[in-house]
C-alpha positions, 0 to 999 in steps of 0.5 A: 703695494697691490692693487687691481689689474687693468681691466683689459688684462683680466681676461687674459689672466683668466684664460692663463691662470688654471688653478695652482698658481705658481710663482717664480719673482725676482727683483731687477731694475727698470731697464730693459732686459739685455742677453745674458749667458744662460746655463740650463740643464734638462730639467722638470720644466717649473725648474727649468722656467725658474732656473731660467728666470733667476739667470735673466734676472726677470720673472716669470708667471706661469700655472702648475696645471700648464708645467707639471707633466712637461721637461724643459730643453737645455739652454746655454750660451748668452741669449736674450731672455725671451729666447731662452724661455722659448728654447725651454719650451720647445718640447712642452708645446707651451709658449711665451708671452712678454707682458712688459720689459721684466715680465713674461707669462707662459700660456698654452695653446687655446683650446679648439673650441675657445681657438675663435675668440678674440683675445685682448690686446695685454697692457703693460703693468707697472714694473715697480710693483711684483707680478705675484702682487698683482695677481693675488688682488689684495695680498699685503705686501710684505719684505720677503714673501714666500711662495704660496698656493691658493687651496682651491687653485692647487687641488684643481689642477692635482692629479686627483681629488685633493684638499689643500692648506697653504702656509697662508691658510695655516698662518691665519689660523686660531688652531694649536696644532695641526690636527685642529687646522685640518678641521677647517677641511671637509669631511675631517673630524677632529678628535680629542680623545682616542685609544692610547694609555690616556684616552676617553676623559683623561685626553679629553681634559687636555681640551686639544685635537689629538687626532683627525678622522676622514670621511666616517673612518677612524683615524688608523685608516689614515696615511700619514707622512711629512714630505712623502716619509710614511710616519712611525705609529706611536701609540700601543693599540693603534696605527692612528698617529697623534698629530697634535705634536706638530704646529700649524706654522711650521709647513709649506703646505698639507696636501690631504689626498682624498684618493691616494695614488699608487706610488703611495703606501696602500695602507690607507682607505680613508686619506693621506696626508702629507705635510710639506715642509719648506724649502730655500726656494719657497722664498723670493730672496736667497737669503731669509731670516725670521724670528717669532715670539708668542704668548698664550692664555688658557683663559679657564685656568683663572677660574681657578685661580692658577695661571694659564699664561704659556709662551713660545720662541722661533726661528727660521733660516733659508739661504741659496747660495753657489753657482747660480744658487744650486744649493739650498739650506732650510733650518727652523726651530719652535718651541713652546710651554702651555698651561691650563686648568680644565673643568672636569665631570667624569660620569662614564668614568664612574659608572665603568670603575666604580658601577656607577649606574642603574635603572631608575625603577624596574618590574623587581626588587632586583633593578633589572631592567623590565621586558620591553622598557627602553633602558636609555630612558630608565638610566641614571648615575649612581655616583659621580666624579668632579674636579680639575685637570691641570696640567703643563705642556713642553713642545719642540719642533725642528727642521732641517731641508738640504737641497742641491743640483750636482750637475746637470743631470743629478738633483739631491736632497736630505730632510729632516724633521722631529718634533718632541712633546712632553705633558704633566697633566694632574686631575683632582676628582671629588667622588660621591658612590652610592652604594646599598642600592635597593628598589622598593615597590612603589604600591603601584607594581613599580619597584623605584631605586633608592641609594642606601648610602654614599662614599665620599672619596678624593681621587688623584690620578696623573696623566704624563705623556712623553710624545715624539715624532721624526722622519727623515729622508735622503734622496737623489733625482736623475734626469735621463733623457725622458726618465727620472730616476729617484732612489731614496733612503727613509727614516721615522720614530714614533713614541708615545710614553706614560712615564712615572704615572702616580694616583691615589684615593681618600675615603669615608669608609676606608676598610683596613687593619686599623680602620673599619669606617662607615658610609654615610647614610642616603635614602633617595637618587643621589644624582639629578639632573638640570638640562641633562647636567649631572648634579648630586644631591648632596647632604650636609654631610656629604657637603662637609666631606667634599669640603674638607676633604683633608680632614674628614676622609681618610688615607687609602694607599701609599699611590699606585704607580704605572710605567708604560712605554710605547715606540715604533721604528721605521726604516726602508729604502725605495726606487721611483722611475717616471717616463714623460712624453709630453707630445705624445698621449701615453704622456706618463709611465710610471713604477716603483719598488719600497721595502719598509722594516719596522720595530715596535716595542710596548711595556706596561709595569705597575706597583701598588703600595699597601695602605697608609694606615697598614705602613705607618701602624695605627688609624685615622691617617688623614691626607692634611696629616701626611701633608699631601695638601697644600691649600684648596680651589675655591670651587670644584667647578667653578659656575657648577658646583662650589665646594672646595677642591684640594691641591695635592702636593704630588712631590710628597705623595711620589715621595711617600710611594717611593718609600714604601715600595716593596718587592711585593708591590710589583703587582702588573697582572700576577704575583710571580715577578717574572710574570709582572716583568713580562706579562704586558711587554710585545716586541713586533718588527713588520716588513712590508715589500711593495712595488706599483705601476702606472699611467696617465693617457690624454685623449683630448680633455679626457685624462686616464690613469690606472695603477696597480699597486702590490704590497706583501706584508709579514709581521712577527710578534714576541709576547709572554705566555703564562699558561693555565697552571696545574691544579693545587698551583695557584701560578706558574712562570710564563715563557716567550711566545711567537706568532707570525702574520702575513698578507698578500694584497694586490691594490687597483686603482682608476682614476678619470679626470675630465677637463673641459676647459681651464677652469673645470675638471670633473673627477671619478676614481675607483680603487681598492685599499686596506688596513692593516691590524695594529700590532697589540691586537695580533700578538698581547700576549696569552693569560690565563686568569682564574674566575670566581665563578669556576669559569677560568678567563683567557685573555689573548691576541689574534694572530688570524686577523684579517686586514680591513679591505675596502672598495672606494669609489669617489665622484667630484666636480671643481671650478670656478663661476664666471663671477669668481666663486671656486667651488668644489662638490663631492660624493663618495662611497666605501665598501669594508670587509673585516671591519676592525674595532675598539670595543670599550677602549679595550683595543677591539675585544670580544667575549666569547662563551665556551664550556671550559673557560671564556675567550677574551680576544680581537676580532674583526666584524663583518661589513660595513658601508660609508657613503658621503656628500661634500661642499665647499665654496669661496668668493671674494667682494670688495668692500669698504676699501678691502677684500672680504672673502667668505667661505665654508665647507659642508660635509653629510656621511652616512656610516653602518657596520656589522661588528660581528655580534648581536650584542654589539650591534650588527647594523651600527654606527662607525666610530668617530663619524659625524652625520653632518660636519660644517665650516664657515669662515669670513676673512677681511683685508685692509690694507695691511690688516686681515681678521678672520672669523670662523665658526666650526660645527661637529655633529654627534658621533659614536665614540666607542661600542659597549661601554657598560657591558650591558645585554644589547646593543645601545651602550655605547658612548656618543658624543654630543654636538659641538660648535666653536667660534674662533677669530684671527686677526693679523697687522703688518705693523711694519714691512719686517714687522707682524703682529698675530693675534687668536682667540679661540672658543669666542662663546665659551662652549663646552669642549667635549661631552660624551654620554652613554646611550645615544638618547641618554645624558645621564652618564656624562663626561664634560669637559670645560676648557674656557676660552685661549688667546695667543698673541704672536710678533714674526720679525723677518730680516 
């Protein structure tokens, strides 16, 4: 049903559409069109214009560009339809333009220096087929078609930089979430572990974007919100917020503001994010209904033998209904079950639990490291954990829209949204430790390591996740001549839970009552290496012991249990008020007042069971024995490593713990309950009062608009003390304690935008932004620990904590060619003060030596730098019939900050910021079939500081380069009918590796995640 303009006619569709095309169609017969009564209130004027299209039941095309900053006239009594848009107008300086009998485009005033060309005279186009059709050339036509927005078009016509995904873009897109659909975005990384109560390999196993950094900035310097609600921070040690609890389909459109405004939360330095939810007029027909069904394949699960096959169901409603369509109710619900089995080596997890790791040779016997050596080239593992991580995923997404005009002067509306996931993740780990380690003089002065001898171990841990994220909003827009006034009411929850986490361990040399058994003896290296893959050498024996691991090793403890809760809790209230003059250059003054409390709570409880061998009074009890295994993989890692893999029966195991608890189990930090109960709980409400002004002056092509934005914060934290006891005591109970943190930050902001024509704007935007600290890091709690070496430890949090401040300038330039290529170029600079930090996945902790005991506390760092390129470009071609679209993005950032010590580093890289970050994607329309291929590369990035502890500052963990390659294919079957169909990770590649050292592999975690395919059907009534 689409096709090709007139040619004659594709000029003046150039010089009318600027970029964000926004479409108001309505079906009506043939004829022509007769007066009809019209009742339009004074409205913004794309409302008005819509508003006035649905009474004349014809339609109307007009740019967003061209609409946003105007208000439309009031129009009543019976009119013909071209008048009534013209009274519409009056006050915008806009005009009218009938292209055919049912069509009508609004078109501005050309410009001084385009006023003398010749414009053509416009031909008619057939009425029979939608003017959104013809205008999007090669669109599939479909029954009930929502309104939608071209990326490019829309950020160019925004206020600021901005970079934008439709809902046709998230449709078309292979990701799981909507963390992996920000990738395709330049300068977002997405990140697949982070700090939480699972983090580094265990969140990595799940093989899923988590979280989605922004030029070369953690996630916490976010702003994330759906539909301008500021969302709820879940987890304990962070204000990053985990998106992969929300779909890609479930949006109208995310909006990432490279620059935020100064009507949003000034917590921000990197980007905010909004998703936007839809509305009842998102969709053409007043009524719509669409139902989906999926089918996923987490392909690496086969390998295994397990099942990877998951599904999922959807709805979506959208009806208008009362007088001239006033209301408009929006419900959708999906939901879904995922499965995977993922292959897992866990090298920085050995060498930090279980010391892991040593020099390959040194200058003494002792192993330390020789004066002047390069410590990355000596580095080797000295033990190794290799598995399985299995695991099953339930989501839930809902959302309800609710909007209405009361009258002629009130429009309301009431959003909500929430989204619930819970996750059962299982990893079984085969373990080898060297132990004994010695360096022997090699007859040339070279002392070489050598491992005296090898623990084999079982090791099953339990990773449940329990996720949830809501927002809710309740508002009003009052037109008062020029000014709206809108108050509103906000809500959002945020929860990340680890309920009921179990782990437990076999080994060879299980030391206890009954039990006194031996390591096997070793002589040599026990981990070698095939390009930079952690392989051990394994003797017969170790091989037996991995083998049959329920046989041969022996039971340790009757599990260990963890109970961890983390919820946050916001709620406010905020007043916006908007001046507009469109004939006037001040044409808009805004200001605004918000008050936001929030209430977080964050709980950590454990017990620890006694040995098996100790519980049931005799040696020689073995996991086959107490029927904790119910057969075995065939391969620990399958294409890698082949020896059998047991599957523990984690019912029977939660049984075994639940019968053996005692009250001397509960173990969390201390030996006194109380302290168990307390020492790891924090209560924290913050109260933020903000209130900001702007501007917009238009002097000619030149757009000005600064802002101030002023935000007082107080935050009051309730943790548990338990202080340094009196001699001869070895622990005394602890109490409640207090801290209260404030800050006062004033946030300016200018914004440059020069237009000098409708397909160019050219940006600059210089403002300030800040970030607060994380809750946890300003009130953990005070615990004094006693030392071994006579030196007490003082762990504790830093109420002194000051806010991350940074000065942001950013430069960029859109448009589109002459021959149709859209193009967007950027550059970007950030200054940081008080950088904040996670040490190790310790949540920003820093030693400090003292002579009485030593401080284990958060710290800010000193400064740190950001500076960045970015490109992104699209054109169209016709071939073979179709439409081939390509496209990509390239993104180039620089990062350094001092963290405010030697051994950490004092010129460093950022976390989580890749050098270089790259998106190619080609999509192909035919007739009623699209396919699209992308490919997506991540460079090496720093993940976390000092992962060893080691003198000096290269210990970190980075992770390696990543490319992936995804296709997306899609079939309007029938009108009503869409088959979907994605597959992601088409070569296989590894999903993560993260190693230890920036030139070292040899403490590796990987992650082998295979390859899904999702299959999906959308019927729409």
């Amino acid at each position: 049903m689409s096709g090709p303009l007139p040619k004659v006619y594709l000029p003046r569709l150039a010089s009318v559409m600027t970029a964000t095309v926004m479409t108001a169609t309505l079906w009506a017969p043939a004829a022509q069109a007769a007066p009809r009564r019209f009742d339009v209130p004074a409205l913004p004027l794309e409302q008005a214009l819509r508003r006035v299209a649905e009474q004349g039941q014809v339609q109307i095309l007009f740019s967003g560009d061209q609409v946003r900053a105007h208000k439309g006239a009031a129009v009543s009594g019976t009119l013909e339809a071209e008048a009534a848009f013209r009274r519409v107008l009056s006050r915008s300086g806009l005009s009218i333009r009938q292209i055919d009998a049912r069509t009508f485009i609004v078109v501005s005033p050309p410009a001084p220096h385009l006023a003398a060309r010749p414009v053509p005279t416009p031909r008619a186009v057939d009425t029979a087929e939608p003017v959104r059709e013809v205008v999007v050339v090669a669109q599939r036509m479909i029954l009930n078609p929502r309104q939608d927005t071209d990326h490019f078009d829309a950020s160019l016509s925004a206020p600021q930089a901005t970079a934008i995904l439709s809902r046709s873009d998230l449709e078309r897109t292979a990701a799981r979430n909507v963390t992996e659909a920000l990738g395709v975005l330049p300068g977002v990384t997405v990140l697949n572990t982070g700090r939480s109560f699972s983090g580094g390999v265990d969140s990595a196993s799940r093989a899923e974007g988590l979280f989605s950094a922004f030029r070369g900035l953690n996630t916490e310097f976010n702003l994330n919100m759906i539909d301008g609600v500021s969302l709820a921070q879940g987890l304990p040690n962070s204000r990053g917020v985990q998106l992969n609890l929300l779909p890609p389909t479930g949006f109208q459109s995310i909006v990432l503001s490279k620059v935020p405004t100064p009507d949003m939360d000034g917590d921000v330095i990197s980007a905010a994010i909004d998703f936007r939810t839809p509305t009842a007029s998102d969709f053409r027909a007043r009524q719509h209904l669409s139902l989906s069904v999926s089918a996923y394949d987490n392909r690496r699960a086969e390998a295994y033998g397990d099942s990877g096959l998951g599904g999922g169901v959807g709805f979506e409603y959208a009806r208008r209904f009362g007088r001239d369509e006033r209301f408009g109710l929006y419900l959708s619900h999906f939901e879904d079950r995922r499965r995977y089995a993922n292959s897992e080596i866990a090298g920085i997890m050995s060498a930090q639990n279980d010391a892991g790791w040593a020099y390959l040779w040194s200058d003494s016997p002792k192993g330390t490291l020789p004066a002047g050596a390069d410590p990355q080239s000596l580095l080797t593992a000295t033990a190794l954990n290799v598995g399985v991580s299995t695991g099953e995923s339930r989501a839930r997404y809902d959302v309800l829209t609710l909007t209405g005009r009361f009258n002629d002067h009130w429009d309301g509306w009431l959003r909500a949204t929430a989204a619930h996931n819970r996750t059962e993740q299982n990893s079984t780990l085969s373990q080898v430790v060297g132990r004994n380690l010695s360096w022997t003089d090699d007859g040339r002065g070279r002392y070489r390591l050598s491992v005296g001898s090898v623990s084999t171990r079982l090791w099953y841990e339990t990773n449940p996740d329990l996720a949830s994220l809501s927002a809710v909003s309740v508002g009003a827009r009052r037109q008062a001549g020029a000014w709206v006034l809108t108050p509103s009411l906000f809500f959002s929850q945020g929860r990340s839970d680890r309920p009921e986490r179990i782990e437990a361990s076999a080994r060879i040399d299980q030391m206890d009552s009954y039990n006194s058994a031996q390591r096997r003896p070793y002589t040599g290296l026990l981990i070698g290496y095939a390009d930079g893959f952690p392989t051990p050498q394994l003797t017969p024996e170790l091989r037996a012991d991995l083998d049959t691991v329920g046989e041969r090793l022996l039971a340790r403890r009757a599990g260990q249990f963890t109970v961890q809760t983390s919820r946050q809790y916001r709620q406010g209230a905020r007043f916006d008020a908007e001046y507009t003059a469109p004939d006037r250059a001040l044409r808009q003054l805004a200001f605004g007042l918000k008050w936001t409390d929030s209430v977080r709570e964050v709980t950590d409880r454990n017990w620890t069971n006694g040995y098996f061998a100790d519980l049931v009074g005799r040696g020689g009890v073995t996991w086959e024995e107490l029927g904790l295994i119910r057969g075995y993989y065939d391969q620990a890692f399958p294409g890698r490593f082949d020896w059998h893999l047991p599957k523990v029966d984690h019912e029977r195991l939660a049984d075994y713990f639940h019968r053996y608890v005692t009250p001397q189990s509960f173990d969390t930090c201390a030996t006194l309950a109380i302290n168990n109960e307390n020492c790891n709980r924090q209560h924290g409400r913050e109260t933020v009062a903000a209130a900001y002004l702007s501007a917009r002056w238009v002097i000619g092509r030149l757009e000005i608009a600064p802002g101030l934005r002023y935000e007082q914060t107080r935050i009051d934290n309730r943790f548990w003390v338990i202080p340094a006891p009196p001699t001869g005591v070895s622990e005394v109970p602890g109490h409640w304690g207090q801290s209260r943190t404030t800050y006062g930050v004033g946030l300016p902001s200018l914004r440059l935008n020069y237009r000098p024509d409708e397909d160019h704007v050219w940006r600059l935007a210089l403002w300030r932004g800040y970030t607060r600290p994380a809750f946890m890091l300003l009130g953990s709690g005070v615990r004094y620990q006693p030392a071994d070496d006579g030196t007490p430890l003082l762990r504790q949090g830093n109420p002194s904590l000051k806010p991350v401040t940074a000065l942001n300038l950013d430069l960029s330039v859109e448009g589109r060619t002459p021959g149709g290529t859209r193009y967007s170029l950027g550059a970007y600079a950030k200054r940081l003060e008080h950088y904040l930090f996670d040490s190790g996945g310790s949540g920003g902790d820093v030693l400090f030596g003292r002579t009485d005991l030593r401080l284990l506390t958060p710290q800010n760092g000193g400064r740190g730098g950001v500076q960045g390129l970015e490109a992104e470009a699209r054109h169209d071609w016709s071939v073979a019939g179709g439409t081939l679209t390509a496209g990509g993005t390239l993104s180039r950032q620089w990062t350094q900050v001092d963290l405010g010590s030697d051994e950490l580093g004092r010129k460093i890289a950022m976390q989580n910021a890749p050098d270089w970050l790259a998106n190619l994607t080609a999509t192909y329309r035919y007739k009623r079939a699209t396919v699209t291929l992308s490919a997506q590369h991540t460079g090496a990035y720093l993940s976390s500081y000092n992962a060893l502890a080691a003198p000096g500052d290269w210990d970190n963990v980075w992770v390696r380069p990543a490319a992936r390659l995804d296709l997306a294919a899609d079939w309007q079957v029938r009108p009503r009918l869409r088959l979907s169909l994605s597959a992601t990770n088409l070569t296989g590649a590894y999903s993560y590796w993260a190693h230890v050292g920036k030139d070292s592999l040899a403490l590796s975690d990987i992650i082998d995640s295979g390859q899904r395919l999702t299959l999906s059907l959308r019927y729409d009534y």
